[in-house]
C-alpha positions as CSV (number, residue, x, y, z in Angstrom):
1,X,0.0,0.0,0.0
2,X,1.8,3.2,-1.1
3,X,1.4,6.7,0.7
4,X,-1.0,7.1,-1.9
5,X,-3.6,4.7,-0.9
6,X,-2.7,4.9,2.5
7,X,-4.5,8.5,2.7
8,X,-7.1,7.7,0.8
9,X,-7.9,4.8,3.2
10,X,-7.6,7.1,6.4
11,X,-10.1,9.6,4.6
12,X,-12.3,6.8,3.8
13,X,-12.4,5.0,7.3
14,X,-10.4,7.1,9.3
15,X,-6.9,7.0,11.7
16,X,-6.5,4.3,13.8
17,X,-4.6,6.4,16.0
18,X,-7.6,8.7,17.3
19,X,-6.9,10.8,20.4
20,X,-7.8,13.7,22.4
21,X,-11.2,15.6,22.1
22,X,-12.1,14.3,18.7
23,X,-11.5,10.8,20.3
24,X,-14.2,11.3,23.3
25,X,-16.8,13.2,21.4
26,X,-17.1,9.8,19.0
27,X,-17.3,7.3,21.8
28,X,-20.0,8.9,23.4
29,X,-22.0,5.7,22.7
30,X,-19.5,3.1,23.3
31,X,-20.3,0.4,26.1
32,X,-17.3,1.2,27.8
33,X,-17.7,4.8,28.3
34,X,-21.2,4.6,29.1
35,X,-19.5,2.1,32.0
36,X,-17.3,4.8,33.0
37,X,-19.3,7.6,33.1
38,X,-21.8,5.4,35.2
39,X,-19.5,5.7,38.1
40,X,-19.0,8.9,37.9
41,X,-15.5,9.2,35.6
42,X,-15.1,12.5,33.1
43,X,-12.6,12.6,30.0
44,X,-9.2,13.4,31.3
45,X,-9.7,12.2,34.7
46,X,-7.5,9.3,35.9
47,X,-8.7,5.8,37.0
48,X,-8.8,5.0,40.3
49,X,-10.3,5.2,43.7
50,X,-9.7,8.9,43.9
51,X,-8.6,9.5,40.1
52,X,-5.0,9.0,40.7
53,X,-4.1,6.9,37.9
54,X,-2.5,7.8,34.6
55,X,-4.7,10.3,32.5
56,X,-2.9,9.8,29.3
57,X,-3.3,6.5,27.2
58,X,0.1,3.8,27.5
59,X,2.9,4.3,25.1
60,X,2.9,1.3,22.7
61,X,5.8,0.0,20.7
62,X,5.9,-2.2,17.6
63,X,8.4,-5.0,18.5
64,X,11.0,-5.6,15.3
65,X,12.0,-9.3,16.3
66,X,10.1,-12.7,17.4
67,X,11.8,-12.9,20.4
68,X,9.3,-13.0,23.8
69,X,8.5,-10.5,26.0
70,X,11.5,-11.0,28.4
71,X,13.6,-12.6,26.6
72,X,17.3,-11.9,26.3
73,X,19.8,-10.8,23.7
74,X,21.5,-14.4,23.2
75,X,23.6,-15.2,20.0
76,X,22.7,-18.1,18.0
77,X,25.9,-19.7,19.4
78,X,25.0,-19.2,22.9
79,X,22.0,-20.6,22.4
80,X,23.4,-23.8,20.4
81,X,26.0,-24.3,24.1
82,X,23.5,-23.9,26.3
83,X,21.0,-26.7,24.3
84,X,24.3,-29.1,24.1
85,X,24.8,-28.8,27.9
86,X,21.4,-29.6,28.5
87,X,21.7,-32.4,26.1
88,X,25.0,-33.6,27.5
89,X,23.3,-33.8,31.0
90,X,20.7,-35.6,29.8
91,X,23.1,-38.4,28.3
92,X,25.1,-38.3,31.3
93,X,22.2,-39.4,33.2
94,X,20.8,-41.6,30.6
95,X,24.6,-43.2,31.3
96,X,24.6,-43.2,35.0
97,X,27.1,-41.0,35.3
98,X,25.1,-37.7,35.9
99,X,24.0,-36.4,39.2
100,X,20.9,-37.5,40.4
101,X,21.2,-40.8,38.5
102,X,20.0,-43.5,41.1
């Protein structure tokens, strides 16, 4: 999709990234912030027992490898020695030479 037809499909259905008051006035109807206002929450306000939490939406990131949340920066080869070791173990135990082999 070029730049192109990329603004031709936000004019047609819009930005996915919708904030401030244009956001609120078009959610008027939504479930959620019927919920909200329910209990007595306004735009801008913070959640919370006494609207202390965040007022602003979370950050997001697009994550660029496969890798899981948590996960460290390994090499390949690191990886490959730490799978042999583990491997190795196993056959030690498998030979009765490891260290819980009984």
């Amino acid at each position: 999709m070029g730049s192109g037809e990329a603004k031709k499909f936000r004019a047609q259905f819009g930005s996915a990234g919708r904030h401030g008051d244009s956001f609120w006035k078009e959610e008027q109807d939504n479930i959620g912030m019927k919920l909200l206002k329910g209990m007595g929450w306004d735009a801008g306000q913070g959640l919370g027992k006494n609207g202390q939490g965040m007022a602003t939406a979370v950050k997001q990131i697009r994550k660029q490898d496969n890798r899981g949340i948590g996960a460290t920066a390994a090499t390949r080869d690191e990886a490959f020695k730490a799978s042999q070791d583990l491997f190795n173990g196993v056959l030690a135990r498998l030979n009765g030479k490891g260290d819980d082999a009984s």
